[in-house]
ROSE-4610 file (N, C-alpha, C; in Angstrom, 1 decimal, always signed):
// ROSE-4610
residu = [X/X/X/X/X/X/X/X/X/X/X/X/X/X/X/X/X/X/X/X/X/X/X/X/X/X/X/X/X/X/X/X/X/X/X/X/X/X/X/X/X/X/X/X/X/X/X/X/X/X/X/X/X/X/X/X/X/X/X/X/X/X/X/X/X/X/X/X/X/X/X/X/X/X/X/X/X/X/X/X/X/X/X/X/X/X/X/X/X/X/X/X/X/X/X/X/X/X/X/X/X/X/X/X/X/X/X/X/X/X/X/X/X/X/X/X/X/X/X/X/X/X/X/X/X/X/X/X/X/X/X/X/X/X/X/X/X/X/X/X/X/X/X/X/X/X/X/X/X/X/X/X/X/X/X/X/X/X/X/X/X/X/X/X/X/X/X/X/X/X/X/X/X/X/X/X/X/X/X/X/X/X/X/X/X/X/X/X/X/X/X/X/X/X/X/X/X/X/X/X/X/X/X/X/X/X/X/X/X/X/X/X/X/X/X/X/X/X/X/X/X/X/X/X/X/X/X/X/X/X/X/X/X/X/X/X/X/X/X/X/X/X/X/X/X/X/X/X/X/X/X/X/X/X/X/X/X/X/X/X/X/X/X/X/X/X/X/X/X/X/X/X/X/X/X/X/X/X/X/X/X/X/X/X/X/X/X/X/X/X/X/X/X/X/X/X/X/X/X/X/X/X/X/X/X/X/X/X/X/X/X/X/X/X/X/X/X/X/X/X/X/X/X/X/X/X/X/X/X/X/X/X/X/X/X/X/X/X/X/X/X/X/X/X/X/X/X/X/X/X/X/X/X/X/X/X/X/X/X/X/X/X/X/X/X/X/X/X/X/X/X/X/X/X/X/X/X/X/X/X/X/X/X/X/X/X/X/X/X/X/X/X/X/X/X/X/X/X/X/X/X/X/X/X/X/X/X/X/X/X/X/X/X/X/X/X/X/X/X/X/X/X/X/X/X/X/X/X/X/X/X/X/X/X/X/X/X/X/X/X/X/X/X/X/X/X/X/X/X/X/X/X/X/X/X/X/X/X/X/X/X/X/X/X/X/X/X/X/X/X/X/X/X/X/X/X/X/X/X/X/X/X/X/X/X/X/X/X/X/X/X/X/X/X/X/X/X/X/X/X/X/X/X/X/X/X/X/X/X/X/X/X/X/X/X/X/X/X/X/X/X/X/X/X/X/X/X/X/X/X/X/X/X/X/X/X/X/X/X/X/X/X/X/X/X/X/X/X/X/X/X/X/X/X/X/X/X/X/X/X/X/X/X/X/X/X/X/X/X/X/X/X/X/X/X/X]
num = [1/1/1/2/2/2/3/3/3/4/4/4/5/5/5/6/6/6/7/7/7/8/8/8/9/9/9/10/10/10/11/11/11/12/12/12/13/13/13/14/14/14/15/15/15/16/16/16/17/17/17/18/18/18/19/19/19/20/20/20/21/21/21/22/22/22/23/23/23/24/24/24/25/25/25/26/26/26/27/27/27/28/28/28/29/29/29/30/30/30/31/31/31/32/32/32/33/33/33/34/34/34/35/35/35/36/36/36/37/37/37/38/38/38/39/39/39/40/40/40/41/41/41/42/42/42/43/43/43/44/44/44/45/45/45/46/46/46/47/47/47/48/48/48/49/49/49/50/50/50/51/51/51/52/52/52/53/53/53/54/54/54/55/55/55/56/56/56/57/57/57/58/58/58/59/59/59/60/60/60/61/61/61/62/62/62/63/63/63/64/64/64/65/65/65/66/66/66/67/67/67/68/68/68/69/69/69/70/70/70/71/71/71/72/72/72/73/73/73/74/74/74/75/75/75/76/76/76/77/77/77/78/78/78/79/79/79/80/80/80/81/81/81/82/82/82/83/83/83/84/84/84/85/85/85/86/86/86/87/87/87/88/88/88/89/89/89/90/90/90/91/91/91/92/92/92/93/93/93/94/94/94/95/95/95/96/96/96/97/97/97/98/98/98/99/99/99/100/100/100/101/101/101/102/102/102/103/103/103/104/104/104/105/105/105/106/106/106/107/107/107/108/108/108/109/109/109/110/110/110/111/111/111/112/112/112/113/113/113/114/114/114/115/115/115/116/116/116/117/117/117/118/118/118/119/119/119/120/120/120/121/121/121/122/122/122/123/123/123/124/124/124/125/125/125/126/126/126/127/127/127/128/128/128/129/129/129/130/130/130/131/131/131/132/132/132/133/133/133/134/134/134/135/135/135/136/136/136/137/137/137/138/138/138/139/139/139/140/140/140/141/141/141/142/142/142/143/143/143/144/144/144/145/145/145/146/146/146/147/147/147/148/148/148/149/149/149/150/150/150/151/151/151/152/152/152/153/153/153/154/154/154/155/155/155/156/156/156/157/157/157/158/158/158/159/159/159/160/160/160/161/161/161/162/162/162/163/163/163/164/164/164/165/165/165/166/166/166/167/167/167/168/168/168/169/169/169/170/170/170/171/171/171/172/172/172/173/173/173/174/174/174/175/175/175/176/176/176/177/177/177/178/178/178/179/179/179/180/180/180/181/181/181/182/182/182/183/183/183/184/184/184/185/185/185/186/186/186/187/187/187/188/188/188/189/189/189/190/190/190/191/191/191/192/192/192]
x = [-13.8/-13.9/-14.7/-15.8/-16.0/-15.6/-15.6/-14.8/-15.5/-16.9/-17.9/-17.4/-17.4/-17.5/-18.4/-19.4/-20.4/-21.7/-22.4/-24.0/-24.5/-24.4/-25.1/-25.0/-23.5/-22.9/-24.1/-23.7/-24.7/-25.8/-26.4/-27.9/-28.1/-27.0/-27.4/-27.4/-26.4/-26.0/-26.9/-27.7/-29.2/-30.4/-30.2/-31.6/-32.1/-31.6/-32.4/-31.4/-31.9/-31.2/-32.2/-31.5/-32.1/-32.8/-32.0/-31.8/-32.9/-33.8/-33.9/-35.4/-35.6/-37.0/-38.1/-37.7/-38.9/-39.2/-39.0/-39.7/-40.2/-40.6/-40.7/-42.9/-43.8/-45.2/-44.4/-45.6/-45.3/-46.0/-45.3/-45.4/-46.9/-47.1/-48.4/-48.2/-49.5/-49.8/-49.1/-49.5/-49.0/-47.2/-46.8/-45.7/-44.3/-45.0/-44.4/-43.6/-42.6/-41.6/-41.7/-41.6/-41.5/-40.2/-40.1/-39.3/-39.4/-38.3/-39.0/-38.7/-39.3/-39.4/-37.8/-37.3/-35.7/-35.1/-35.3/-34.4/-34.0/-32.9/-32.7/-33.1/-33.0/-33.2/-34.9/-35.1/-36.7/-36.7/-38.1/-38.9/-38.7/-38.2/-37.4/-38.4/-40.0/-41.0/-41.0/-41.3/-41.4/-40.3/-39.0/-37.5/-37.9/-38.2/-38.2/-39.4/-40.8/-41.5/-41.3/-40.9/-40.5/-39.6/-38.1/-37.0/-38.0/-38.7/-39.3/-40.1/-41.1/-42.3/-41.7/-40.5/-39.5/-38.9/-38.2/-37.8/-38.7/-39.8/-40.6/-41.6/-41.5/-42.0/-41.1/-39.9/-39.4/-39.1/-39.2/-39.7/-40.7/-41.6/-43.1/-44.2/-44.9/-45.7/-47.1/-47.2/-48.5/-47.9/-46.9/-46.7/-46.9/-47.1/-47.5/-46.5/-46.7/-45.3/-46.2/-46.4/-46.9/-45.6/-45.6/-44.1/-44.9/-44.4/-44.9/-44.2/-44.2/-42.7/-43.2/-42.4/-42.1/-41.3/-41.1/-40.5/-38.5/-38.0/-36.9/-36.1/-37.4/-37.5/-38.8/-38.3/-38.9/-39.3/-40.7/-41.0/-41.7/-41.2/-42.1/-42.5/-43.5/-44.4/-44.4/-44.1/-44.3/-45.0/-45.9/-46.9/-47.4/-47.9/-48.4/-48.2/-48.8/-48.6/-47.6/-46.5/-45.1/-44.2/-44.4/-43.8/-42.8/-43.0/-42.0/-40.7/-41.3/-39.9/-38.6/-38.8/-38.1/-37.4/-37.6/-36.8/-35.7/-35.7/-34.4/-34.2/-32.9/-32.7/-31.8/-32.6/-32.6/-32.4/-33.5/-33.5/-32.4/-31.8/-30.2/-30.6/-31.7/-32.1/-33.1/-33.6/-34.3/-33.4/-32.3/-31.1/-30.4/-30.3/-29.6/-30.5/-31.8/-32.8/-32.5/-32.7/-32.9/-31.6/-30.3/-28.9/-29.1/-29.4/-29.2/-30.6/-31.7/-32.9/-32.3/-31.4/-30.8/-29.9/-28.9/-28.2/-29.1/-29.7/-30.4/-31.2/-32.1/-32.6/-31.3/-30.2/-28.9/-28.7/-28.4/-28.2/-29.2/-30.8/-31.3/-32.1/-31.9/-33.0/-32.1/-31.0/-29.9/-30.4/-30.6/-31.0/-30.6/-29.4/-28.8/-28.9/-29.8/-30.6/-31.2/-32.2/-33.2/-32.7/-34.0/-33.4/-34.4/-34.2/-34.9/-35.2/-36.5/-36.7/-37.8/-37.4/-38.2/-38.6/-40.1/-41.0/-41.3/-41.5/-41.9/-42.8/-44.0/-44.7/-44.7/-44.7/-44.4/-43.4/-42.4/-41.2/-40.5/-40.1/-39.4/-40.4/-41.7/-43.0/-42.5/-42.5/-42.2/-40.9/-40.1/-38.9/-38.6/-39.3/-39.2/-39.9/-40.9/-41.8/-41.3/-40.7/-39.0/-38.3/-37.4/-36.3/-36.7/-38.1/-38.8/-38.9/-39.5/-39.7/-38.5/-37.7/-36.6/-35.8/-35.9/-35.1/-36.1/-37.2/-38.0/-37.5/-37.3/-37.0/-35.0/-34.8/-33.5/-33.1/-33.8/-34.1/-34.4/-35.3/-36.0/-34.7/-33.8/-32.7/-32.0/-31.1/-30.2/-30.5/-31.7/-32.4/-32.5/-32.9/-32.5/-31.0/-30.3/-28.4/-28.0/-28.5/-27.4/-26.3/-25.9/-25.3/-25.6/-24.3/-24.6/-25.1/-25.6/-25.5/-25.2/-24.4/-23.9/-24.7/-25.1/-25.3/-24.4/-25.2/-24.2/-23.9/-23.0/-23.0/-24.3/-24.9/-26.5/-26.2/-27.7/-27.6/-27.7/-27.6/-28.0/-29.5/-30.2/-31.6/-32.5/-31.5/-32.1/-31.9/-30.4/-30.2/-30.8/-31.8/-32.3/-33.6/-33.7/-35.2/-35.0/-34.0/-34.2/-34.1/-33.2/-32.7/-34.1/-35.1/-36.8/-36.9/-37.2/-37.4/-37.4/-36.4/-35.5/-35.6/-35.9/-35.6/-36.2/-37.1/-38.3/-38.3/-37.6/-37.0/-36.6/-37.3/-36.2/-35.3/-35.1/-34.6/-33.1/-32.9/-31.6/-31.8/-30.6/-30.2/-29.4/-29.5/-28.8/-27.7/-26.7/-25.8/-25.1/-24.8/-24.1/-22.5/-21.6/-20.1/-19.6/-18.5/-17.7/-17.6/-17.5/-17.1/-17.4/-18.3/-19.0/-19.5/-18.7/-19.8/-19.8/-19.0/-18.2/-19.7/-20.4/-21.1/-22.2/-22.3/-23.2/-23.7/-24.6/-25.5/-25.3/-25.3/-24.9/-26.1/-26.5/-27.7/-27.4/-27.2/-26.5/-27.5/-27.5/-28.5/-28.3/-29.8/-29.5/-29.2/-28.2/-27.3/-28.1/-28.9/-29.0/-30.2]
y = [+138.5/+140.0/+140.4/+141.6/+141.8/+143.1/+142.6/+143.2/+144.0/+144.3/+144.5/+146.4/+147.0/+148.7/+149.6/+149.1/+150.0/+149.6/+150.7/+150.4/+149.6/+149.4/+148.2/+146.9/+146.3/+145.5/+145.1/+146.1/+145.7/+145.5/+146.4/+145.9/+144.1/+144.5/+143.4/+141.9/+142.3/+141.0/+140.6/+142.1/+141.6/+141.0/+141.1/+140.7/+141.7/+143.2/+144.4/+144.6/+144.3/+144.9/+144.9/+145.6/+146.0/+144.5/+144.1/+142.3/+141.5/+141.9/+141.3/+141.9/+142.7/+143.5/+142.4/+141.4/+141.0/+140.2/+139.5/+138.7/+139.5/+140.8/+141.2/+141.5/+141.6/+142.1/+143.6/+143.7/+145.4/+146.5/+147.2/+148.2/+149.1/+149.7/+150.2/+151.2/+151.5/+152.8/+154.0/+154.3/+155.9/+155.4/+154.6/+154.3/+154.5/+154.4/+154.3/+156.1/+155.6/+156.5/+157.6/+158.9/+159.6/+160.6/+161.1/+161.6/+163.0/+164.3/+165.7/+166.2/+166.9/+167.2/+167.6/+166.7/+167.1/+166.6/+165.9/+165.1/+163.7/+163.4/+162.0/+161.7/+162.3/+162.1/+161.5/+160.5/+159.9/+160.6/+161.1/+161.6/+161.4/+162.0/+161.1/+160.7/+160.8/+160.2/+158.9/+158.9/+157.6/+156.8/+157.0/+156.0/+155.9/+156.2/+155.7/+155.1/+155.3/+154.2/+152.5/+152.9/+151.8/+151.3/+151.7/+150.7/+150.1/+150.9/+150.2/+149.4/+149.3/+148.5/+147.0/+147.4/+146.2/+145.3/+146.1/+145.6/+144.7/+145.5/+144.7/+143.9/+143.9/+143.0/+141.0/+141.4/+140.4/+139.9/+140.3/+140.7/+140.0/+140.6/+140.3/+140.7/+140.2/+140.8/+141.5/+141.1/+141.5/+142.8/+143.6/+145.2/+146.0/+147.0/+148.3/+149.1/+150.1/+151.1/+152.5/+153.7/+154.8/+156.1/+156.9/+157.8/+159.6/+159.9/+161.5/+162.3/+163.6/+164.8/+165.7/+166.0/+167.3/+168.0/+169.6/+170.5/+169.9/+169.2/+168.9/+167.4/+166.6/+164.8/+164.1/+163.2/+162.2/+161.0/+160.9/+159.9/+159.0/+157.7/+156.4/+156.1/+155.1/+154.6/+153.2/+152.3/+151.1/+150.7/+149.8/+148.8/+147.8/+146.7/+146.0/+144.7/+143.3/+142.5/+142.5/+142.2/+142.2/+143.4/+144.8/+145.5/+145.9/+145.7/+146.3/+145.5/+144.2/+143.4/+143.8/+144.9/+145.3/+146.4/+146.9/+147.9/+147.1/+146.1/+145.6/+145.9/+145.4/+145.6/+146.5/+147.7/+149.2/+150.2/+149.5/+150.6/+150.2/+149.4/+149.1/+148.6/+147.9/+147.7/+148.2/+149.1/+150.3/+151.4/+151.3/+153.0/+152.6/+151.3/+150.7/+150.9/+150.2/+150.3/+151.9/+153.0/+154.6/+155.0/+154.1/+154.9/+153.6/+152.6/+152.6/+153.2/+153.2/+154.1/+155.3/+156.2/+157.4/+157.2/+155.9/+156.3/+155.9/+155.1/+154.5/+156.3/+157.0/+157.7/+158.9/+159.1/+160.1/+159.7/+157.9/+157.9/+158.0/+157.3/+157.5/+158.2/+159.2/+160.9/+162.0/+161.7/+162.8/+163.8/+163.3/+164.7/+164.2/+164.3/+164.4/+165.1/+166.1/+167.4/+166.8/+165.9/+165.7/+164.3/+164.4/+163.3/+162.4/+161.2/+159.9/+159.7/+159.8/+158.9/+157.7/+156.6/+155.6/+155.1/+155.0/+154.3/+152.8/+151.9/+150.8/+150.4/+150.3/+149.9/+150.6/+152.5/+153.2/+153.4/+152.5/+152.5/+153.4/+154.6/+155.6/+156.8/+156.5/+157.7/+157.1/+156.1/+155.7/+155.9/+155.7/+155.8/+157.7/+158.4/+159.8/+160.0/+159.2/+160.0/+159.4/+158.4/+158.3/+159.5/+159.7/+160.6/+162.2/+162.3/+163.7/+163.1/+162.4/+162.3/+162.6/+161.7/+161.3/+163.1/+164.1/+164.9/+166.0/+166.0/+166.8/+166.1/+164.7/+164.6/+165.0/+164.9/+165.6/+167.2/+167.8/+169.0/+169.4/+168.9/+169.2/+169.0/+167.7/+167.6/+168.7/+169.1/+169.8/+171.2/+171.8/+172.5/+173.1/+171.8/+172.1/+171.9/+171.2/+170.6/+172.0/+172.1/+173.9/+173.0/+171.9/+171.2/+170.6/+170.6/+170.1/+168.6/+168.1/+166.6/+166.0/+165.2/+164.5/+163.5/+162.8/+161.5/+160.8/+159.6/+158.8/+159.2/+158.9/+159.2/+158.2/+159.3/+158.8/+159.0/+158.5/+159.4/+160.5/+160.9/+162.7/+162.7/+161.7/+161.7/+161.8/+161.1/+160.8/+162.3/+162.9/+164.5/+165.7/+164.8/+166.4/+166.3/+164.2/+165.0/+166.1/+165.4/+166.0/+167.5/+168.0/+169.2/+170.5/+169.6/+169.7/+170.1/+168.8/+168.8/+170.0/+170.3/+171.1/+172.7/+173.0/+174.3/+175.3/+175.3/+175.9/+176.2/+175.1/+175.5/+176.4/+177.0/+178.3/+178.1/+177.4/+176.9/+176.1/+175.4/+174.4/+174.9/+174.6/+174.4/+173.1/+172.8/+171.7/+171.8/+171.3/+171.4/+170.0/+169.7/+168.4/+169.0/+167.8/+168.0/+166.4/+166.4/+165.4/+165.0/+164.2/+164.0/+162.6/+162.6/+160.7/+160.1/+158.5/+158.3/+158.5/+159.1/+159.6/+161.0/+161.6/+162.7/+162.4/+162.9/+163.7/+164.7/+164.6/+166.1/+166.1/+167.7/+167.7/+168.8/+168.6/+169.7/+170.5/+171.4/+172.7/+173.6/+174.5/+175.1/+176.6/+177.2/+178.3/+179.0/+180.4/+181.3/+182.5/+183.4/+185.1/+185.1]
z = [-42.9/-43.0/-44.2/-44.1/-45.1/-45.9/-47.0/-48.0/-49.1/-48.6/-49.6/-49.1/-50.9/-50.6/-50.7/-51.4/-52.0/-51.3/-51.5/-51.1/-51.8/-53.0/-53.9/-53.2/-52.8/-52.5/-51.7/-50.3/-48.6/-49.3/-50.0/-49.8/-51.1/-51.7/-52.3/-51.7/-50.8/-49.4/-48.6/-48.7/-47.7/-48.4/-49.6/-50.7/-51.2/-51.0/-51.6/-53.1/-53.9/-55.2/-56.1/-57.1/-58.4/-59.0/-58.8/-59.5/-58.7/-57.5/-56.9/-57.0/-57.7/-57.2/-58.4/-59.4/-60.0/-58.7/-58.1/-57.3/-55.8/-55.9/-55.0/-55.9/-54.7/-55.4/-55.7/-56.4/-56.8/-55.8/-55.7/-54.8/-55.0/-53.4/-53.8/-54.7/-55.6/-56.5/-56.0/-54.5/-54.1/-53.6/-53.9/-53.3/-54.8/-55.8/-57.4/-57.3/-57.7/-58.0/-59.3/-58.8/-59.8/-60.3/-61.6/-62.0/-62.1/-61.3/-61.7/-63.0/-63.7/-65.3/-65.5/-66.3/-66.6/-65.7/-64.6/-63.5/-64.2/-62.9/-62.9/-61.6/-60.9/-59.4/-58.8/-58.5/-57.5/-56.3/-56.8/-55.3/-54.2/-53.1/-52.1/-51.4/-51.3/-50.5/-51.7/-52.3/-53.4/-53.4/-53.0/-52.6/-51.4/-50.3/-48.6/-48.7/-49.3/-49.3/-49.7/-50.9/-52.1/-51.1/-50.7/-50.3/-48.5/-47.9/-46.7/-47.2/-48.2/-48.3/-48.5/-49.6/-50.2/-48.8/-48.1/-46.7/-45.6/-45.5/-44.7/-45.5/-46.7/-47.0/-47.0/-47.0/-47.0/-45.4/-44.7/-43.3/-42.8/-42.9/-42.7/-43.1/-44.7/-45.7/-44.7/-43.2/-42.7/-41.9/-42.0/-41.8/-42.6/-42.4/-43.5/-42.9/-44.2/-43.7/-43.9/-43.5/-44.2/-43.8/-44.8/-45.2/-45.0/-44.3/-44.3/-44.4/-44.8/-45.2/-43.9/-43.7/-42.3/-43.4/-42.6/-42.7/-43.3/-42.3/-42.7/-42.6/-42.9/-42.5/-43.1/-43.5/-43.8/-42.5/-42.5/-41.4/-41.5/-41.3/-41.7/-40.4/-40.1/-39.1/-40.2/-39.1/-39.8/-38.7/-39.3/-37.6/-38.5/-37.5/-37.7/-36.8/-36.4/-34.9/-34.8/-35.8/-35.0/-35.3/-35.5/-35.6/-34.5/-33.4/-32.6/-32.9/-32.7/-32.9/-33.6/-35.1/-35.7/-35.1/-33.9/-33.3/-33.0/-32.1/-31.8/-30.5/-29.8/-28.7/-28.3/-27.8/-27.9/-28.5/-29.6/-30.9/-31.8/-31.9/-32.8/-33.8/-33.9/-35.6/-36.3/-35.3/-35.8/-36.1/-35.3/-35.7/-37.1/-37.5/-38.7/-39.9/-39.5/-41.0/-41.3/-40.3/-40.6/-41.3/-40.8/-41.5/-43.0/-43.2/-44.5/-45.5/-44.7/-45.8/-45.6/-45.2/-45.5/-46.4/-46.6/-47.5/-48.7/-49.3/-50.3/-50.4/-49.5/-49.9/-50.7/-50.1/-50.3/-52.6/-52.1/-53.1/-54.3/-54.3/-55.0/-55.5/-54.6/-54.3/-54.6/-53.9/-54.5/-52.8/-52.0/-50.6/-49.4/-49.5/-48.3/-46.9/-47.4/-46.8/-45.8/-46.1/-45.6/-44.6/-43.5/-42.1/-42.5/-42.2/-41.9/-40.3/-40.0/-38.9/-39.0/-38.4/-38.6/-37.4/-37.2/-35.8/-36.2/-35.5/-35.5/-34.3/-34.5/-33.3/-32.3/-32.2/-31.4/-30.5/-30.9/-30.4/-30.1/-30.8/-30.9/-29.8/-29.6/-29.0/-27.7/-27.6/-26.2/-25.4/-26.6/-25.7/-26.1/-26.4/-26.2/-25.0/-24.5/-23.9/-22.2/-22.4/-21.0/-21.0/-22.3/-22.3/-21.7/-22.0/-21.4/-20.2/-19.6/-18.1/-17.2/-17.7/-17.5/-17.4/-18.1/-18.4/-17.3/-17.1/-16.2/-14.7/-13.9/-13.1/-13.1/-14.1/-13.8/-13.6/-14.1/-14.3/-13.0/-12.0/-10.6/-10.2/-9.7/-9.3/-9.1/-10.8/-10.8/-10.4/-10.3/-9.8/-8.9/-7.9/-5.9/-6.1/-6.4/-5.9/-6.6/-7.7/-8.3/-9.1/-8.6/-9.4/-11.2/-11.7/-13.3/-12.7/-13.9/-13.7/-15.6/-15.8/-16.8/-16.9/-18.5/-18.7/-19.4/-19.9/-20.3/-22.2/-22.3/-24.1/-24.7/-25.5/-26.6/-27.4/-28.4/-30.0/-30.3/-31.1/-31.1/-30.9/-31.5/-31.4/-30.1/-29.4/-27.8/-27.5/-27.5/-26.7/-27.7/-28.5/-29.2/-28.2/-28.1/-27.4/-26.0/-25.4/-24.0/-23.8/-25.1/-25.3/-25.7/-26.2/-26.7/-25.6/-24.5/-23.2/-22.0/-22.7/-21.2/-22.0/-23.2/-23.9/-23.1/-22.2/-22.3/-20.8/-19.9/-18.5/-17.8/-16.7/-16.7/-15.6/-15.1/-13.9/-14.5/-15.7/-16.3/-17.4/-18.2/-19.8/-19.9/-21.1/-21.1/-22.8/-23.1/-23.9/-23.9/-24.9/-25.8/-25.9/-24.8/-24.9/-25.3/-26.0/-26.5/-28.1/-27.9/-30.2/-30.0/-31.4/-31.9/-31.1/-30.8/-29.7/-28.5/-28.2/-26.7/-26.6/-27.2/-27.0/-26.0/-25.5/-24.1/-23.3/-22.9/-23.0/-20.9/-20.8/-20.1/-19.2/-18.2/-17.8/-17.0/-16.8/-15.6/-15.3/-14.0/-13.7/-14.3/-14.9/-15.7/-14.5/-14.7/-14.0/-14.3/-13.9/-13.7/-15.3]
């Protein structure tokens, strides 16, 4: 059983530590961490670079990672020949890298605010660009039937896309019913 409690711990378990970064190359120029005048807190683009570049570098030194700011998220794009591989099998070790570069960013940024999403090899474009398909032939369905139609419990991320999807519909709405991972989005035909 493991018995480890802290973030330092996990990541130190995995080979990401403090202790661990001389034998790492040094990180690119625009990737270096800064401090705001009177802070203690790193730039949260400068911590999601830094902790990804560190990761896949121990990974596989021939991926790149590049970090962009949105409105209310941070977004990396990592690629390179074997990038997809790092998604995992169905996104599960791509959903994992995103929840601990969220907490590493929480903790070493101080912005909890802010979302992480991470692509690998277009991973994430692709399997959005199902979840829309996917939500337009459901939508025609529930449509003609008048009937709701239920899916299976997702991530939030999957029923935001479809929720994207379907916003704009005038024919269905769709809404998110249940708690954690039991949650599922549910599509009903819009009424009057």
């Amino acid at each position: 059983m493991d018995n480890r409690t802290n973030l330092d711990d996990y990541l130190a378990g995995l080979g990401i530590s403090d202790a661990d970064e001389s034998n790492l190359p040094p990180p690119a120029p625009e990737a270096a961490a800064t401090l705001p005048p009177g802070g203690t807190e790193e730039d949260p683009r400068a911590v999601l670079e830094r902790f990804l570049h560190e990761l896949v570098a121990r990974i596989d030194p021939g991926l790149q990672v590049q970090v962009r700011e949105t409105e209310d998220a941070l977004e990396a794009d990592i690629s390179g020949e074997n990038a997809a591989r790092l998604a995992g099998r169905d996104g599960r070790t791509l959903g994992a890298i995103e929840v601990i570069a969220y907490a590493v960013l929480t903790k070493r940024a101080g912005r909890g605010d802010l979302r992480v999403r991470v692509d690998v090899g277009g991973f994430r474009k692709r399997q959005a660009d199902t979840l829309t398909k996917l939500a337009e032939r459901l939508a025609i369905q529930v449509a003609k039937s008048g009937e709701a139609h239920e899916l299976q419990p997702m991530p939030a991320a999957e029923r935001r896309v479809i929720h994207i999807a379907l916003k704009e519909n005038p024919d269905v709405m769709s809404e998110s019913v249940g708690e954690g991972a039991a949650r599922r989005l549910i599509i009903r035909p819009r009424h009057g």
